[in-house]
N, C-alpha and C positions, 0 to 999 in steps of 0.2 A: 505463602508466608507473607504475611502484611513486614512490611518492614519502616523505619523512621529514621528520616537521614534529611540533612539540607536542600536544598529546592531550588536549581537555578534560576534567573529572570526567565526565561525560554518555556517556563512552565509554570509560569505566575498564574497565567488563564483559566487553569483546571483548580487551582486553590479555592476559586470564589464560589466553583459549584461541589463545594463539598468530595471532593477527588480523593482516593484511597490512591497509594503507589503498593507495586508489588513486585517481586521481583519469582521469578520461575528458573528453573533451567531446565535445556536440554543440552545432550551429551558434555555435563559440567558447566556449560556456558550460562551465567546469569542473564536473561532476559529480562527488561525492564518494562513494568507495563503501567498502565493508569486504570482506574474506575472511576468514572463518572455516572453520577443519576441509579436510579434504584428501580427496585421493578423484574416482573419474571423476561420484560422480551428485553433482546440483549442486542447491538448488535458490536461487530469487532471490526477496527477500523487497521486496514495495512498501508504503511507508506510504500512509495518506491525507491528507486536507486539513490543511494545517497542522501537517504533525505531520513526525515524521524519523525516521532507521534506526534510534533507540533504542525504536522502539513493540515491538519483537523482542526485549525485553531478555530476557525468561523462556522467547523459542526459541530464540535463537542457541546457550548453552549444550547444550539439548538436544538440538538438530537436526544441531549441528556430531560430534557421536558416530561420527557414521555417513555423513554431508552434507558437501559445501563446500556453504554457506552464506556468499550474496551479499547484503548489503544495501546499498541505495544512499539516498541522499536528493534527491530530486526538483529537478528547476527553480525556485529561489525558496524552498525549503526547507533548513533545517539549514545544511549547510556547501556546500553547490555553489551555483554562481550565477544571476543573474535573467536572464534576454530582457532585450537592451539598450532593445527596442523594448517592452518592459513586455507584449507580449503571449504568454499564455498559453492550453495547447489540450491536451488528452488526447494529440492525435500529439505533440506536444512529447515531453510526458511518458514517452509508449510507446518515441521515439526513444533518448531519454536511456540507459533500462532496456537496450535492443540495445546503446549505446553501451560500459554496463558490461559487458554481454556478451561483446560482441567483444573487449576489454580486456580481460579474463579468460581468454581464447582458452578459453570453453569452448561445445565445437557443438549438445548438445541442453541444455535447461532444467526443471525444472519454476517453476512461477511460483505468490507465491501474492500475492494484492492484497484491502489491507483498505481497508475503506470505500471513498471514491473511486479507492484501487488497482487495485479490482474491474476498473473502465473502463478505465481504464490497460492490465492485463493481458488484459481482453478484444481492444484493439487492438491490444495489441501480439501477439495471438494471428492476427489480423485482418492483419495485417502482413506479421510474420515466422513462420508457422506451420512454417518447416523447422528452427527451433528450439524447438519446445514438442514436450516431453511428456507434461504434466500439467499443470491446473490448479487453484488452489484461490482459492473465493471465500471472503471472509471478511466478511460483515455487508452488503456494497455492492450498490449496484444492476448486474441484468442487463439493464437495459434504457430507452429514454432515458422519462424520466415522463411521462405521461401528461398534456394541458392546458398541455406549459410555458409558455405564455402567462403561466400566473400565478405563473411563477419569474421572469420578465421584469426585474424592480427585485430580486428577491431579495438579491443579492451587492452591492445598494445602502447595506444598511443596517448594512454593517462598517465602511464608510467613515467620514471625518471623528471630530468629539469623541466620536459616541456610540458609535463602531464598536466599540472593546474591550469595551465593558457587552454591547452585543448579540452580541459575536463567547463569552464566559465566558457568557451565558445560554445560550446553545446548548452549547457545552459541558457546562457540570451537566447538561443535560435526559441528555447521555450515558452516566450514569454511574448505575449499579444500587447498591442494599444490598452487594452484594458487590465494590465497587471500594471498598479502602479509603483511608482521609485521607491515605498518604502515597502511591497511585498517584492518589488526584485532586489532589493536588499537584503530582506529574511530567507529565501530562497538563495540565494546566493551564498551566504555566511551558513548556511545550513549545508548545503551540496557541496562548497570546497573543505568544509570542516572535517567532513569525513577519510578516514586513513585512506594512505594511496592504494594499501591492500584490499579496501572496500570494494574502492571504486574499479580497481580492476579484477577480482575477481567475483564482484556479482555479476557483472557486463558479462562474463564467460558464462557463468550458472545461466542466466539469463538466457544467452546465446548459444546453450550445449544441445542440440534435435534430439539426443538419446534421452533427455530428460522430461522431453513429451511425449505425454503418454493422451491416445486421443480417446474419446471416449464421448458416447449422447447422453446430455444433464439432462435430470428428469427437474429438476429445481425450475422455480420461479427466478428470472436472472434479470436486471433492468442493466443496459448499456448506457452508459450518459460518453458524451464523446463531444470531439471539437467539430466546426464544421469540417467537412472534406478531409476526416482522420484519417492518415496512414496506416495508424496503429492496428486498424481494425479488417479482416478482410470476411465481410455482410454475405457473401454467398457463404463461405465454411460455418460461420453462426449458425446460421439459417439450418444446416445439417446438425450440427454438434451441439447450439442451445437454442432448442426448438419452443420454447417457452421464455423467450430470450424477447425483451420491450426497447427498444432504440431509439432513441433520445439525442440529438445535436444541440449543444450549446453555443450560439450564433458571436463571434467576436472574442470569443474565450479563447487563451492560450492553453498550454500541455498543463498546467496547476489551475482548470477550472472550475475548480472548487475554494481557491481562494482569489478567481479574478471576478466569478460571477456566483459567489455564496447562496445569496436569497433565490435566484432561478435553481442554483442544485440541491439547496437544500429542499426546498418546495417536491422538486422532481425526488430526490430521495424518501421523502414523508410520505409522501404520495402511494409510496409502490410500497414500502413497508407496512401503513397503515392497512393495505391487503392482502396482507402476509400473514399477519398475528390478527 
């Protein structure tokens, strides 16, 4: 359902390429989404934690050229709404992304998920694999961590008065020489914006083992990553997305897509253009 409402500054950027807003839901929850650019190949772009479809500001531009280009904002994030039941889960979230989907009436995808997106689109590949074409991970884990026992309290300590001080230290730790003061400003007013119920229970969704399910992509999947990511652990790829392309972006922080745009978008076009 196209819908027509006011337009904050935070989404000034998709106005100028001709952007459709639309709003989907799943289980009641409106989901907010954007279209950019026109065309049968599509591809759908997932933020991660705390963050919303403006993390794409420096792709939507480029991507829309040649792409419709879908971004959405997550359950709890940005402009779509929460679980009345306050609980959040990766299928939520992979639901949500099909719910834009189908709202789009578009039948295959490529997908790409940053940071906890990664998961997101892993499941949602896991899901609904009669619409993926392509995947792209961007900085996130392939896989659920190792030990989570000692993620257990993790998503504990965003909570209450101290939650924002620890929710903005984790932040900075994200941010390289190359993110400069006015994208750790927009990152930042983006990440603490989000409800404290966001930000602690996707950390949990995120961090739940029952909620990965393992399984070998047959999909084309391009990895772009920081140097010497943690995120990523390259021998279980190697088993589980065995058609999986790995990529190091040199000097980039954890938002490498807005510290080094023209190197990822380049490596994005690249691997898409031999997709479709």
């Amino acid at each position: 359902m196209k819908i027509c409402k006011s337009v904050p500054v935070t989404f000034l950027f998709f106005i100028s390429f001709a952007a459709s807003v639309y709003a989907a839901t799943v289980d009641g929850i409106p989901i907010h989404s954007t279209i950019t650019g026109e065309g049968p190949k599509t591809i759908i772009l997932v933020h991660g934690w705390t963050c919303d479809e403006t993390t794409w500001q420096f792709q939507v531009p480029a991507f829309s050229k040649n792409y419709r280009v879908i971004t959405l904002d997550l359950p709890g994030h940005g402009e779509s709404g929460s679980p009345k039941d306050g609980k959040f889960s990766v299928e939520l979230f992979a639901r949500a992304t099909e719910a834009v989907r189908s709202e789009a009436k578009v039948e295959r995808v490529a997908l790409a998920g940053h940071s906890m997106g990664t998961p997101v689109i892993i499941n949602y590949a896991l899901m609904f694999p009669q619409h993926v074409s392509a995947l792209v991970f961007v900085d996130g884990m392939v896989a659920v961590p190792p030990n989570t026992t000692q993620f257990a309290g993790f998503a504990d300590q965003f909570a209450g008065p101290n939650g924002p001080k620890a929710r903005e230290n984790m932040i900075r730790g994200m941010f390289s020489p190359a993110t400069t003061p006015e994208i750790q400003k927009k990152i930042l007013s983006m990440m603490l914006g989000a409800p404290e119920a966001t930000a602690v229970g996707a950390i949990r969704a995120m961090m739940d083992p029952s909620k990965w399910k393992e399984g070998v992509f047959p999909q084309p999947i391009l990895g772009i990553y920081t140097e010497h990511s943690k995120t990523v652990d390259r021998e279980y790829a190697k088993v589980h997305y065995p058609k999986m392309e790995y990529h190091e972006i040199t000097g980039a922080g954890h938002f490498l897509m807005l510290d080094k745009p023209e190197e990822f978008n380049r490596l994005v076009l690249d691997f898409l253009d031999k997709q479709f």
